[in-house]
N, C-alpha and C positions, 0 to 999 in steps of 0.2 A: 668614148661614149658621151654623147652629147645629157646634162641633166638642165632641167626647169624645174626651179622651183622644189628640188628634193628628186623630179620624179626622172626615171629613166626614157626617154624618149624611143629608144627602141624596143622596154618593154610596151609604153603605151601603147608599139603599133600593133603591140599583138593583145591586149587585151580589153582594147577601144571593140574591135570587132566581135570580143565573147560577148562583153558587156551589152553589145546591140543585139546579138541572137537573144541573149536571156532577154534585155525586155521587151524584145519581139516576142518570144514564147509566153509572158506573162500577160501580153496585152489580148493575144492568142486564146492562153485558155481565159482571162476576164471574159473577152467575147462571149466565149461558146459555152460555158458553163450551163447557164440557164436550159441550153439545148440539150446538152449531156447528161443532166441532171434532172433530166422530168419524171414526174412522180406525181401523179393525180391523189389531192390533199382535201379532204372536208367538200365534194365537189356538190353543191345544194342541189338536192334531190327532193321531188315533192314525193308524198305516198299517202292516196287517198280512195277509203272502201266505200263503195255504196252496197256492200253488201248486207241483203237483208236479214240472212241467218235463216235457217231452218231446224223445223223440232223435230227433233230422235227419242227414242228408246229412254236416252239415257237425261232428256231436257233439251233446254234453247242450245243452241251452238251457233256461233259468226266466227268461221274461221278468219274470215277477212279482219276482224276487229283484231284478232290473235295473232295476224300478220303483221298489221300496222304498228303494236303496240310491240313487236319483237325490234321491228326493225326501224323504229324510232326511240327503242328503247337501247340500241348501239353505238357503242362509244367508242373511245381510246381512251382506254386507263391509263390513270397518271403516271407520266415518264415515258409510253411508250410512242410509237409513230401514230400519224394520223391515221385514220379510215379515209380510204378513197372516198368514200362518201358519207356526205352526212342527209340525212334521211330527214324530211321536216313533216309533221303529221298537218294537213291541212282537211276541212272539213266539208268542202264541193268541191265538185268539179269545175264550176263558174271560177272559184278563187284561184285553182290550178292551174286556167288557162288565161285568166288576167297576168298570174306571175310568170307563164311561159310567153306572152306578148310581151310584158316589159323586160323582156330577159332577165330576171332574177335567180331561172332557175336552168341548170343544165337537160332537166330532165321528168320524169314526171309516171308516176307507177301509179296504175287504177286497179283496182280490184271488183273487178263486175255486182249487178247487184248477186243474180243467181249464182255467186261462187260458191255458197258454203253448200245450197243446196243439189246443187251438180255434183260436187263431189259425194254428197251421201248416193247418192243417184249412183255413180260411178262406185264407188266403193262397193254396193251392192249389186254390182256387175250390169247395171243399166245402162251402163252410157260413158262416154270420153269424159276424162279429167280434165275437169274447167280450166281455162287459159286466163291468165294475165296479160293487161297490156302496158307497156312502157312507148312511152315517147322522149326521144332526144331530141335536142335542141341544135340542127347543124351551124346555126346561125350564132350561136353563143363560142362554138370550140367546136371545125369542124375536125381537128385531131381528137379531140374530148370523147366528141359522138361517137369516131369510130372505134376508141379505147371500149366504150363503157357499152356497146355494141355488143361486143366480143367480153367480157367480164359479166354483162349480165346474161348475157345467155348462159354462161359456162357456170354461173350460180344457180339460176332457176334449175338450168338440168340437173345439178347435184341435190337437189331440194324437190326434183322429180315432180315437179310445176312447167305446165307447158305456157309457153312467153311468145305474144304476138309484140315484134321492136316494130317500130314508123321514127323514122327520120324525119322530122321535118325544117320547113324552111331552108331547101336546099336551091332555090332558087330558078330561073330560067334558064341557066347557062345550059350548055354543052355536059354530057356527065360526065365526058373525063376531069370537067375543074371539081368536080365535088367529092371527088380522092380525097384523103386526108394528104398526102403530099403535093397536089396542085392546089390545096387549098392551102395551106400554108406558103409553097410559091405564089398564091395570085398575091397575099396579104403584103410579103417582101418584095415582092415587084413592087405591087401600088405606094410602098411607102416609102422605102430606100430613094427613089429616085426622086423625092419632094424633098426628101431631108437633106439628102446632096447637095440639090439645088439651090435650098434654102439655107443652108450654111456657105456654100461657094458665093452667092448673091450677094448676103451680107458682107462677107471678107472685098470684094469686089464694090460692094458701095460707100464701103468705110475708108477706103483707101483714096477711091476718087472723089468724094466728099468728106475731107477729114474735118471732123469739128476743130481739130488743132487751130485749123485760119481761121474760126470767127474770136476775135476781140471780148464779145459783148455777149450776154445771156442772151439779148434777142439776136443775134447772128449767127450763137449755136442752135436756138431753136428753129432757126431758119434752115438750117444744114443739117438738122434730123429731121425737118419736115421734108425737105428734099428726097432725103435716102427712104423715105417713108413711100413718097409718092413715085419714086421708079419700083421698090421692093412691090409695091400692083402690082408695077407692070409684070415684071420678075415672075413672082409669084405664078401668074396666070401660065405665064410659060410652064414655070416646073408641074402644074394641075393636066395642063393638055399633056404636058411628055408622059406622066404618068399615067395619066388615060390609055394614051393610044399603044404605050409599053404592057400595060393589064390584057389590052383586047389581042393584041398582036403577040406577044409572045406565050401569054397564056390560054387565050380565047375566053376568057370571062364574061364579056359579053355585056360588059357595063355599061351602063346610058351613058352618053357624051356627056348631055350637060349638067343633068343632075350630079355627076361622079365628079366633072370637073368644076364644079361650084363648091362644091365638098371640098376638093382638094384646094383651089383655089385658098378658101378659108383656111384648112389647114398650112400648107406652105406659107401664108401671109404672115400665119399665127406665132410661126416656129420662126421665121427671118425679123420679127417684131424682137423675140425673144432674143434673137441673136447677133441685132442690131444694137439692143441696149447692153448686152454683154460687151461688145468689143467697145461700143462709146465710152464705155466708163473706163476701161484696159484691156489693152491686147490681152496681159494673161487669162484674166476675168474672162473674157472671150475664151481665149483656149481651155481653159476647166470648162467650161459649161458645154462646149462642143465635144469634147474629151468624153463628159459624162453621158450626151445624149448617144453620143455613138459608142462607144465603148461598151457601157451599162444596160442602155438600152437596145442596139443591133437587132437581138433577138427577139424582145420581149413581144411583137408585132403578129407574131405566130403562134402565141401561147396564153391561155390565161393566169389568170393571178394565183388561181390553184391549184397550179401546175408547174411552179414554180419553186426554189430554191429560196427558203425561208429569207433569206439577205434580200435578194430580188422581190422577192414580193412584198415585205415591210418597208422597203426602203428605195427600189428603184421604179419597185412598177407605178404607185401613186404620181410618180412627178416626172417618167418620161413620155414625150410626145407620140411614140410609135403606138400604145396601145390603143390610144386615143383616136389615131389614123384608124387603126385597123378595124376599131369597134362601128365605126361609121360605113368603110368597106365594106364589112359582114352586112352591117344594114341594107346598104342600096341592094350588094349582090345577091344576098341570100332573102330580105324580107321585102324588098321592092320596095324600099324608103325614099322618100322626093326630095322633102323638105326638113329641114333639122335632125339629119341623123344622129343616131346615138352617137356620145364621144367629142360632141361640139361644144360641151358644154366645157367640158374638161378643156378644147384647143383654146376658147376663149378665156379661160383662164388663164392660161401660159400668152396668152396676147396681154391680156390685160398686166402679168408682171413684166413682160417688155415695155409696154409703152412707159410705167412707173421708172421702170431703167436708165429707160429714154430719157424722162424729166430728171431725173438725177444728175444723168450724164450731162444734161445741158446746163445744170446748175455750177457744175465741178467746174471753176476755172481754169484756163486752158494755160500752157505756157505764155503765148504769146499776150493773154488776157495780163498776166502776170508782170512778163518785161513791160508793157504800156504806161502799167500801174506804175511799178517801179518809176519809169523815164521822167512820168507826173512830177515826183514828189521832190 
């Protein structure tokens, strides 16, 4: 029996390949977890009465104010799970549809003015029990919408409250993308195939531009401005595959070139990001790829309140995918042109690439090093 180093060579042959199944299975469920694990947490809900209240027998009554204050008055007591929702009491209707524009909120419960007075009406066998209206927000979480779709109907019924739901900001598409499962596929389509691209781009312009051959700070900043100025060109590619992958396999229906100025940005942003990682070290490089893909995979289809407390403290702030996706929802779902949501955020992660980048061209190279050396 042949040994290295202590070890048995004919066990290694057989336990080199368990070792790759397990951390094949462990990169596996990293993956997927966030998927397996979804659980709608604190999901901001406005609830706002303009009811006027009417007088009874027994004085004033505003059921709507007795509504509001019930279920803005609901929590999660200490140590236990979150409430799907958390309920924010807001004071017009003006301020409710401000915060359903800037997406801040999932969703949105009004209480008519003539509620409290319908229902005296009704109770007195006069007339139907006044309705509620809620509005979802498809454009924020269109898995969210259809969760809380289905959850709030199934409450109001039990509370024997009848509930007019509106979806809105589902877009111009085709209605089969506005499923909650083709909407989550148009989201990993549009954004898997930038991230792809834009890590294969980088590994691909670091190789055939290595800063290792420049000598001099200005001759590596010369060879990251290089890989800077093809990663354009690059970039532009992964925006259009992604585009015409969105329209064609999903039917999304996304503008060419709004969508693919978006993407463009974003693929620029992410290959920015992952140009200065490998400039500084190949490992460096591979963590931070490791992390976008691995950690993040999923997060593209989900929001941050739907998420597994790890992931959403810790992954969702600093990876690229939700970032794509929030801007995708824009154009497809609210017909956004210019600066869609989420750019703000890809500019950031550009912005700590290019810092990378200067770093990386500060770092003395080997060759910078033997020169030095020969010098002296």
């Amino acid at each position: 029996m042949i040994r290295w180093k202590g070890i048995s060579l004919s066990a290694a042959k057989y336990a080199v390949p368990v070792l790759v199944v397990v951390l094949i299975g462990c990169v596996m469920a990293l993956m997927f977890t966030p998927m397996i694990k979804i659980a709608p947490k604190e999901l901001p809900f406005a609830v706002v009465s303009l009811d006027e209240g009417a007088a009874t027998p027994q004085g004033e009554l505003n059921v709507g104010a007795l509504m509001v204050d019930k279920l803005a008055g609901q929590g999660s007591p200490t140590g236990s799970a979150a409430a799907p929702i958390a309920w924010q009491e807001f004071d017009s209707q003006e301020a409710v549809d401000e915060a359903l524009a800037d997406s801040e909120l999932f969703g949105a419960l009004t209480i008519p003015a003539d509620f409290t007075s319908q229902q005296v009406l009704a109770q007195a066998g006069q007339g139907e029990p006044p309705a509620v209206d809620v509005v979802l927000d498809n454009a924020k979480s269109p898995l969210a919408a259809t969760q809380m779709q289905a959850s709030l109907g199934a409450m109001f019924a039990q509370l024997e409250v009848p509930v007019n739901i509106e979806v809105i900001n589902t877009g111009d598409a085709d209605a089969s993308t506005t499923s909650p499962m083709a909407g989550m596929m148009s989201q990993q389509i549009g954004v898997m195939p930038v991230m792809m691209m834009s890590l294969i781009g980088a590994i691909i312009l670091t190789r055939i531009f290595p800063k290792r051959n420049a000598a001099t700070p200005g001759g590596r900043f010369k060879t990251i401005g290089i890989q800077l100025g093809y990663a354009a060109g690059f970039s532009f590619l992964a925006a259009v595959t992604g585009v015409i992958l969105l329209n064609s396999l999903v039917g999304a229906e996304a503008p060419f070139w709004t969508t693919t100025v978006f993407l463009w940005v974003a693929s620029l942003s992410v290959m920015a990001l992952f140009l200065g990682a490998f400039n500084i070290a190949l490992p460096v490089g591979g963590l931070v790829a490791l992390f976008a893909f691995l950690c993040g995979m999923m997060l593209a289809a989900l929001p941050k309140e739907m998420l597994p407390s790890f992931w959403a403290d810790w992954i969702y702030p600093w990876a690229p995918q939700p970032r794509i996706a929030d801007g995708l929802r824009d154009i497809l779902y609210r017909g956004a042109e210019l600066m869609p949501m989420g750019i703000g955020g890809l500019l950031l992660l550009a912005g700590i690439g290019l810092i990378l980048l200067v770093i990386a061209a500060l770092i003395p190279t080997r060759m910078a090093t033997q020169e030095a050396t020969a010098r002296r």
